[in-house]
C-alpha positions as CSV (number, residue, x, y, z in Angstrom):
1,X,-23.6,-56.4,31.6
2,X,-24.9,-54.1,34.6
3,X,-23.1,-50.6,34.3
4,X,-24.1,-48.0,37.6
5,X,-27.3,-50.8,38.3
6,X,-28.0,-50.4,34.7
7,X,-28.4,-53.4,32.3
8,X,-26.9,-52.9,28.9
9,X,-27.1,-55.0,26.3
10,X,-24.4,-56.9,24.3
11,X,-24.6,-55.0,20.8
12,X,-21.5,-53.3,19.9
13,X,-23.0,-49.9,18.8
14,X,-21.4,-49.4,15.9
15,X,-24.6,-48.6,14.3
16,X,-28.6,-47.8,14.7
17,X,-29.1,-51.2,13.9
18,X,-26.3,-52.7,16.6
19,X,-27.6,-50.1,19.4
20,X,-26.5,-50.6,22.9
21,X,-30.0,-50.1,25.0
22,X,-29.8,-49.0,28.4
23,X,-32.3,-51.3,30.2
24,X,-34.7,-50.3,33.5
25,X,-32.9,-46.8,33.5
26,X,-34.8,-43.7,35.2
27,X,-33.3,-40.6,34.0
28,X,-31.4,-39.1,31.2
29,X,-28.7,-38.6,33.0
30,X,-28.3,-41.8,34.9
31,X,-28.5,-43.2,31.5
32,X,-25.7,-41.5,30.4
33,X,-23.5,-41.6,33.3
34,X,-23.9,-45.9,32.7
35,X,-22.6,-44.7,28.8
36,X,-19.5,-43.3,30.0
37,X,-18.8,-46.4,32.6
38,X,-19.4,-48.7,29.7
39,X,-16.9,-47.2,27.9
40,X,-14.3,-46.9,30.5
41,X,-14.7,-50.5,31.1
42,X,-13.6,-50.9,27.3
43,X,-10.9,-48.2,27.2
44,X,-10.1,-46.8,31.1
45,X,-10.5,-44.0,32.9
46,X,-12.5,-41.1,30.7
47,X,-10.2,-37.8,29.9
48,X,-7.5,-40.0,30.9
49,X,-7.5,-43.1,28.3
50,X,-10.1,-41.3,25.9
51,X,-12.3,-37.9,25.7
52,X,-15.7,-37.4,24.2
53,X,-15.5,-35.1,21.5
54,X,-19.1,-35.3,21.0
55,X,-21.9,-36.0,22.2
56,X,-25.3,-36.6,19.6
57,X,-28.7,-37.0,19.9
58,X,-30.7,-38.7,17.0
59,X,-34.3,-39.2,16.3
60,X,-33.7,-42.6,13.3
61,X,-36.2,-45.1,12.2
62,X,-38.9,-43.8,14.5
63,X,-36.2,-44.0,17.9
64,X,-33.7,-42.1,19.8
65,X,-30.2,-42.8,20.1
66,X,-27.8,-40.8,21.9
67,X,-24.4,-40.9,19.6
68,X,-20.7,-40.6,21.4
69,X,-17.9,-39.8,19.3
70,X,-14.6,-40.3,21.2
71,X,-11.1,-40.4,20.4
72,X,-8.5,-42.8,22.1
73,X,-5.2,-41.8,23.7
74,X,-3.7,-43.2,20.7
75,X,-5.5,-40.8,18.5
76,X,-8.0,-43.3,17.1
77,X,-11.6,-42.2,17.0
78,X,-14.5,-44.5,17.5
79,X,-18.6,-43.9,17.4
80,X,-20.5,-45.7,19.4
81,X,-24.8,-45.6,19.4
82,X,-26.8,-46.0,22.2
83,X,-30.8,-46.8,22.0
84,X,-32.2,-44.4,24.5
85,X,-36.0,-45.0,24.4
86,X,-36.1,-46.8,27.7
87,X,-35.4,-43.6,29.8
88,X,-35.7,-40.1,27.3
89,X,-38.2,-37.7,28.9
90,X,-38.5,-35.6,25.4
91,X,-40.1,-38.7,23.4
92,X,-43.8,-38.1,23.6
93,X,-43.6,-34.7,23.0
């Protein structure tokens, strides 16, 4: 799947081990801006459909993952993990 020119991979992200990587992305925050069009391909329009009620960033099992926690218009809450090693400036420091 190609989110904003960015290729994202097939896991689900419902864990470190089924981490959606964001492929041949440049910065941080294009990275993330292709996290919030993934999800709004799932569940519509962002602070319409479903708001992020927070936003993580994890160092686990040697990698980085960025964590979004957001809750649905119909009041469920889902987490989804995203590998972020491809494009996180603060890696090798």
């Amino acid at each position: 799947m190609f989110f904003n020119k960015i290729k994202i991979t097939d896991s689900d992200g419902s864990s470190p081990e089924k981490a959606i990587v964001n492929q041949n992305t440049k910065s941080h925050s294009e990275g993330v801006d292709a996290e919030c069009e993934y999800l709004e391909s799932i569940y519509g329009k962002q602070n319409v459909e479903w708001r992020l009620n927070e936003q993580i960033m994890a160092f686990y099992r040697k990698k980085f993952y960025d964590i979004l926690k957001i809750k649905l218009r119909n009041g469920q809450k889902r987490t989804y993990w995203f590998d972020i090693n491809a494009f996180y400036e603060g890696k090798d420091e």
